[in-house]
N, C-alpha and C positions, 0 to 999 in steps of 0.2 A: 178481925183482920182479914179473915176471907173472905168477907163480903164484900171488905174495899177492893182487894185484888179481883177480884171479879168485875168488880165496878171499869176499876182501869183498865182491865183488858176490854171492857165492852167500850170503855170511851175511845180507848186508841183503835180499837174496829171502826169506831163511828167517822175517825179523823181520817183514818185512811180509806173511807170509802166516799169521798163527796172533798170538794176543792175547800169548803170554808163552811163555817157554821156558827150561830149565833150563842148568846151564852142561855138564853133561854130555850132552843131548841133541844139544845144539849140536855138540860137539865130538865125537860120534858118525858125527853126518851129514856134518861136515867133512871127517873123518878125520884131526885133530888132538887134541892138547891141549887141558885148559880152560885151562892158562897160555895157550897160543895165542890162545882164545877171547877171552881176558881182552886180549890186545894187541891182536886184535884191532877188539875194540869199542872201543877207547881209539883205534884209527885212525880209525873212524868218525865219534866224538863230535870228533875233529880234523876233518872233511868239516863237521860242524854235525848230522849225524845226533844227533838228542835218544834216544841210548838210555840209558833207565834201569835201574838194576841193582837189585834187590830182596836185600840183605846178611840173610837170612834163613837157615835150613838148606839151603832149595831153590836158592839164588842163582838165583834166575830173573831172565831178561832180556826187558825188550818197549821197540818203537818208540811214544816219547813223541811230544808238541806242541810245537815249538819256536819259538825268537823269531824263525828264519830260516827259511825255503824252501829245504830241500835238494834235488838233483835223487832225478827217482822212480825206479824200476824199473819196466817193463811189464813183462808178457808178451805175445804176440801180438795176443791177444782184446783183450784191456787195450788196446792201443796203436792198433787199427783202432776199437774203442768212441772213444776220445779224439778220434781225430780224424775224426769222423763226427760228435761233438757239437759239435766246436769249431767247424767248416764249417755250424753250423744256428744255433747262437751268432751266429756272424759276420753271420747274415741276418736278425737276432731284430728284434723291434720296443722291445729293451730299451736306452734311451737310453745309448750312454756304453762298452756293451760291447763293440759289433763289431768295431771297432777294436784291442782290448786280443785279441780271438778271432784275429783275423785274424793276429796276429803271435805268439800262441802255436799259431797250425796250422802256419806258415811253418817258424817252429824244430823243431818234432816231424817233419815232412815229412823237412827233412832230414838228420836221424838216422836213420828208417826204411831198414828194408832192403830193397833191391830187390822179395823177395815180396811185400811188407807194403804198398810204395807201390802196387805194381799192386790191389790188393785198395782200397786207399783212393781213387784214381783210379775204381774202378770203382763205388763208391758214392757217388759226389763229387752232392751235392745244390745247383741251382742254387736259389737264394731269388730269388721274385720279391715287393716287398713294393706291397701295397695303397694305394694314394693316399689319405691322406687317416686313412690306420691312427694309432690316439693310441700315441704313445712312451711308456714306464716307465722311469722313475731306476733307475739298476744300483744306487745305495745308499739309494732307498726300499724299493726290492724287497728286497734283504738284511736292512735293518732289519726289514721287516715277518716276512721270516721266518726273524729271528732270536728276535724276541719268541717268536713260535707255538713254536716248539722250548724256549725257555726258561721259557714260559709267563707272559709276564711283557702285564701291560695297556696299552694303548696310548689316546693321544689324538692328534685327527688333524682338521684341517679338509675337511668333505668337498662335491661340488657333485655334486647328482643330476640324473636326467635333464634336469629341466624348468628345472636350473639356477639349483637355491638353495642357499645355502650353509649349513652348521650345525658344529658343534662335535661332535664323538662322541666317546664310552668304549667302549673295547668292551676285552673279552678274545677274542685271539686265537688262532684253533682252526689254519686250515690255510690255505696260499695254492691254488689253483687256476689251470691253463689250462683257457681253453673256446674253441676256433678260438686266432684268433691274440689274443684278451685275456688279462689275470690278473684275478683276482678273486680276494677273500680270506673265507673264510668265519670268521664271528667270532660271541660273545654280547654283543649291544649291554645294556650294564649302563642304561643310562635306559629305554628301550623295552622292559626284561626278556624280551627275546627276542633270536632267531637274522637275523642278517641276511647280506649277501651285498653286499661292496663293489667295488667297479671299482676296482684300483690305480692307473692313471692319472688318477684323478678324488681319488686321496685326497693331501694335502700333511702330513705328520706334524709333532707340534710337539715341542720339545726335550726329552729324558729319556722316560724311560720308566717305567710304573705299579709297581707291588705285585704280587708272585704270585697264581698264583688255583689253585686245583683244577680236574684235566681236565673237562670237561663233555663228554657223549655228543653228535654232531649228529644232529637227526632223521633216524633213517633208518640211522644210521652210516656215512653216504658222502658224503662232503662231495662229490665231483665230482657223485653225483645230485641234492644238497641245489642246486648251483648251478643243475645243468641247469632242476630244476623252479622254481628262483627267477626263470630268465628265461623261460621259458616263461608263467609269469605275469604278468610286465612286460611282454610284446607289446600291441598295440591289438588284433589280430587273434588270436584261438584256435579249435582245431579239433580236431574228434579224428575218425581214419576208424579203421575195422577191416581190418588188414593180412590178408589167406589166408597167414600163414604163424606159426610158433610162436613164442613171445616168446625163446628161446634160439639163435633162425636169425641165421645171417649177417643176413640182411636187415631182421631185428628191431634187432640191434648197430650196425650200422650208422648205423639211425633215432634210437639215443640220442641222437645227434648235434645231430638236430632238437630232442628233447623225451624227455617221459616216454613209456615201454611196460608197458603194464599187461596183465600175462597172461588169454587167456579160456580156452582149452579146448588140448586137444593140439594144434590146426592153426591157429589163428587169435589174435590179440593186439589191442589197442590202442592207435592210437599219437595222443597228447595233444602237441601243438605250439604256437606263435605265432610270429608275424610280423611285420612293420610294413604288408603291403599283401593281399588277397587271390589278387593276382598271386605272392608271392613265394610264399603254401601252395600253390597250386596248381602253382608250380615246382618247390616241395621232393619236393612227390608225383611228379612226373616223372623225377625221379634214383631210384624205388624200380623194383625191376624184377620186385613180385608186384603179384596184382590185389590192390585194396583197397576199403573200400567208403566212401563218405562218411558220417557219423555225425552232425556238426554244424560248423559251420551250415551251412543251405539254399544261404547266397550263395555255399559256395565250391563247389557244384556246376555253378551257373551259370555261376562263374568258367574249371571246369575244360575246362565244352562251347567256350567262347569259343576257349580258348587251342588246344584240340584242332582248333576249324574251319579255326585261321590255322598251325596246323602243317600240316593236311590242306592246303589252300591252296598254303602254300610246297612239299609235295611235287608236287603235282598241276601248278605252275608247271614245275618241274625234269624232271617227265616231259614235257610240251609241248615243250621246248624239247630234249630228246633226241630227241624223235620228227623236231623240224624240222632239225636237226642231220644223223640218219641219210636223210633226204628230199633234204637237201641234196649228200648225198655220194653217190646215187644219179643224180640229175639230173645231176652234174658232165660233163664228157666224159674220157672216160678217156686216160690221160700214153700217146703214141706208143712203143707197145714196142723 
């Protein structure tokens, strides 16, 4: 009995690692029978394993979709990936899911084998979540991107920044994270163009559109399509010239902020916004090459400001070690 259990777990590795397979490959790599084979995929399909058998010359076998949830096979990588995602899950700003994460990391945890837990242990990600962060429906978010894979159009009531409300069509391209929001890149059919929505601002109405044909997004990158959508929608824009090549860490990094737009071997430019001049003049202090201010004027004035009241705060912190080390001079010394 435990050498067929073993058997079956090596056959369902086999099913789930390659689209299809024949009855004689199988039963090569077993070291059985394809009568074997054959019983034992008929064990399987008793577990709810959905395998299908293709009654052709080839009799090829592959793991179907089925109306149940059978349990999976990992492999190691497999199994420290799972629960590294479920442990980020559990921290998301996705309404509905942490909970459902938190009790699928619990049960994986403990079936892990001693190696495997210390490996997960040692990547264990604490979430700290932002006050004030908007929450995403776990089955707005599915619906939305289920459409975009299906390609199917959508309608949806939506409230934008300055908080009006409207009715949209759009066909549905790709969902996006940017920091900790979603945003869904789509072809808004009324405005015959490309837009860029906030999933927590969108409320979907019942059913769903009509197919449509893929459309290219400008650029063919929807995460840059989004990046340069909010870079746009700031009040404050800016763009400096980084000392460093648009392919540098320190270039990659800045997509972050905005758009980079290549200049020569050594130098690039980085295109941003913001909601305050305080906040570009912040974002430039987390880069760690020189850069040059490009526009506007205000936020170089902004820069000297911020630069005085850093200088400031150090030049406080040196005072007060000088009177510190003054003070422990002066002391009288403890009776040896």
């Amino acid at each position: 009995m435990i050498e067929t259990s073993a058997r079956l777990l090596r056959l369902l590795g086999l099913l789930q690692s390659r689209t299809e397979w024949s009855g004689a490959e199988l039963a090569e790599r077993l070291g059985v029978s394809t009568r074997t084979v054959r019983r034992d995929v008929d064990r399987l399909r008793g577990l709810d394993y959905p395998v299908e058998v293709d009654l052709g010359p080839s009799g090829g076998y592959r793991l179907g979709a089925g109306g149940r949830l059978p349990p999976l096979l990992l492999d190691d990588e497999e199994a420290v990936a799972a629960a590294v995602a479920l442990r980020t899950a559990a921290g998301s700003n996705v309404a509905g899911i942490g909970e459902a994460a938190l009790r699928a990391l619990v049960k994986l945890r403990q079936v892990l084998p001693p190696r495997l837990r210390g490996r997960v242990g040692a990547l264990d990600i604490a979430m700290v979540r932002v006050p004030g962060m908007p929450s995403v429906d776990a089955g707005e978010l599915a619906a939305i991107a289920t459409a975009c894979r299906d390609r199917r159009g959508l309608r949806f009531d939506y409230r934008s920044r300055p908080g009006r409300e409207s009715v949209r069509r759009v066909e549905p391209h790709q969902v996006v994270v940017w920091g900790d929001r979603w945003y869904l890149v789509a072809w808004d059919l009324d405005r015959v163009d490309w837009r860029t929505f906030r999933v927590d601002r969108m409320r979907l109405r019942p059913g769903t559109g009509a197919r449509f044909a893929a459309r290219e997004v400008p650029g063919g990158d929807a995460a840059a399509f989004v990046t340069a959508s909010l870079d746009r929608a700031w009040p404050h824009q800016a763009t400096v010239r980084l000392h460093a090549p648009a392919d540098s860490p320190t270039a990659r990094r800045a997509r972050t902020y905005g758009r980079v737009e290549p200049v020569d071997e050594r130098t690039c430019l980085l295109h941003f916004g913001a909601d305050t001049l305080h906040s570009l003049a912040f974002l430039l202090g987390t880069l760690e090459e020189e850069f040059e201010v490009v526009r506007p004027p205000e936020l170089a004035a902004e820069l000297r400001r911020l630069a005085a009241r850093l200088v400031r705060g150090a030049e406080a912190a040196e005072e007060e070690a000088v009177v510190e080390v003054e003070r422990r001079a002066d002391a009288p010394a403890e009776p040896g």
